[in-house]
C-alpha positions in Angstrom: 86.2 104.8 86.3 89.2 103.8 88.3 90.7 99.9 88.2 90.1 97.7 91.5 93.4 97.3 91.7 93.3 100.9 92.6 90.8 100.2 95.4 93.0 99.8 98.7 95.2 103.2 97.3 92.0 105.1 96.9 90.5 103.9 100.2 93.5 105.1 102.1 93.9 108.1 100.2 89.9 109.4 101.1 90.3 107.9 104.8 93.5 109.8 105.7 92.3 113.0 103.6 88.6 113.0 105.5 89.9 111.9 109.2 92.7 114.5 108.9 90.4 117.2 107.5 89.0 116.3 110.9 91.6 116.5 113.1 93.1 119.2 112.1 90.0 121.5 112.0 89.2 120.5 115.4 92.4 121.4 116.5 92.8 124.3 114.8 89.7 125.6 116.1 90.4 124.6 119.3 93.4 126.9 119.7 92.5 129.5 117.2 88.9 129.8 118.0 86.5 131.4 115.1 89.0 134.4 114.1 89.5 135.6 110.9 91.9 133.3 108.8 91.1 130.5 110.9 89.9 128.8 107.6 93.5 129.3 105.6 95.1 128.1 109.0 93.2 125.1 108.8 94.0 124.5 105.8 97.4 124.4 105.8 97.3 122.6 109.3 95.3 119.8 107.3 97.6 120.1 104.1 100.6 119.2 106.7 98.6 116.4 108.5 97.6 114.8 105.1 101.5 115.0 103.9 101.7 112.6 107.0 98.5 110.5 107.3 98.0 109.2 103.9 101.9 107.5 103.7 101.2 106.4 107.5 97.8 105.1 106.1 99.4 103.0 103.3 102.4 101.7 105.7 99.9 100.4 108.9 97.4 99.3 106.7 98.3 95.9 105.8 99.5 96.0 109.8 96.2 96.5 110.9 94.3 94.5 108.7 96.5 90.9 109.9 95.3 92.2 113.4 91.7 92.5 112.8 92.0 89.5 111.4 93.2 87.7 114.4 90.7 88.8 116.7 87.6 88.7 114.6 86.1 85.3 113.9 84.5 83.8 111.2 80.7 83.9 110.5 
C-alpha cells in the first residue's frame, strides 16, 4: 500500500494520466481518423501530453484548490 502522504501526488498523477489519455485520443482521432497506426500515434501524442499535464497538475493544484475554496461555502 502506498503512504497518505502520497495521496495528493498519486491523485494528480491518475487525473492528468486519465484526462490526457482523453484528450489526446480524441484529438488524435479527430485528425487522423480510424487509420492504421492511429493507436501508436495516440500514444505518443498522450505520452507528450502527460510529459506536460501531470507537472501542470502538481503546480495549479494547490491554485485551484484556495479558489474552490473561496466560492464554496460551508455546510
Amino acid at each position: 500500500m502506498i503512504s497518505k502522504k502520497f495521496g495528493p501526488m498519486l491523485f494528480s498523477l491518475l487525473l492528468s494520466g486519465l484526462m490526457s489519455l482523453l484528450v489526446s485520443g480524441i484529438t488524435t482521432f479527430r485528425v487522423a481518423g480510424l487509420t492504421e497506426g492511429v493507436f501508436v500515434l495516440w500514444m505518443s501524442a498522450w505520452l507528450a501530453a502527460w510529459l506536460i499535464a501531470f507537472p501542470t497538475v502538481m503546480l495549479v493544484a494547490p491554485f485551484t484548490q484556495k479558489i474552490v475554496g473561496v466560492l464554496v461555502t460551508k455546510a
